[in-house]
N, C-alpha and C positions, 0 to 999 in steps of 0.2 A: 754837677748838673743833675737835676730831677730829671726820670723818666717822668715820659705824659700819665702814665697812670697813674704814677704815684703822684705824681702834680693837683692832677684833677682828685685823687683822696683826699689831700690835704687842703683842697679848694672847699670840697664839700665840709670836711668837719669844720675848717674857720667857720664858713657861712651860717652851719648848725649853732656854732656857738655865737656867733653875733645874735643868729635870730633870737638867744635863749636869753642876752643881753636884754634886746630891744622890748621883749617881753615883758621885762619885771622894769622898763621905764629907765634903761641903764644905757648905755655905749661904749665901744671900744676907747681906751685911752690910745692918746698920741705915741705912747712908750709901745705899748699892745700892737699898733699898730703897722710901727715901726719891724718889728719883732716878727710878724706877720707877714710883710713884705722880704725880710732878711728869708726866711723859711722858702716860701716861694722862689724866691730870685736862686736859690740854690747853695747861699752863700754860709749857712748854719743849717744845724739838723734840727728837727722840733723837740731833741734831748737839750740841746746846749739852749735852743731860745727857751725851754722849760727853766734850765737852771738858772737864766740871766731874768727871767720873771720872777722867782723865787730871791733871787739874789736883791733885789730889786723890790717887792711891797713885803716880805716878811720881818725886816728888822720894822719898819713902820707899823706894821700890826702890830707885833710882840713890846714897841714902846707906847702902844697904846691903851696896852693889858694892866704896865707894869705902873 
C-alpha cells in the first residue's frame, strides 16, 4: 500500500506526463494506462510497471528499425 505522499507524487508526475502527451496531439494508451492504475492501486512499483513498459513497446520499436 502507498503512503498518501508518495501517492499524490506519483499522481502529480503521471498527470505531468499526460499533460506532456496531450501537448504534442498524443494520449495515454489503454496498456499505459492500465499500468498507471496498477501503480496507484499499490499493487506494482513504478520499477516493475517501467520494466512491463519496456517489456512491452521495445521489441515493436527495435522490429521497426530492422
Amino acid at each position: 500500500m502507498l503512503q498518501p505522499d508518495e501517492k499524490e507524487k506519483l499522481e502529480r508526475g503521471f498527470a505531468e506526463a499526460e499533460a506532456s502527451l496531450f501537448l504534442e496531439g498524443l494520449t495515454p494508451t489503454p496498456f499505459g494506462q492500465s499500468l498507471k492504475k496498477r501503480v496507484l492501486d499499490g499493487t506494482i512499483t513504478i520499477e516493475q510497471a517501467e520494466a512491463e513498459l519496456c517489456a512491452h513497446y521495445i521489441p515493436a520499436a527495435v522490429s521497426r528499425i530492422a
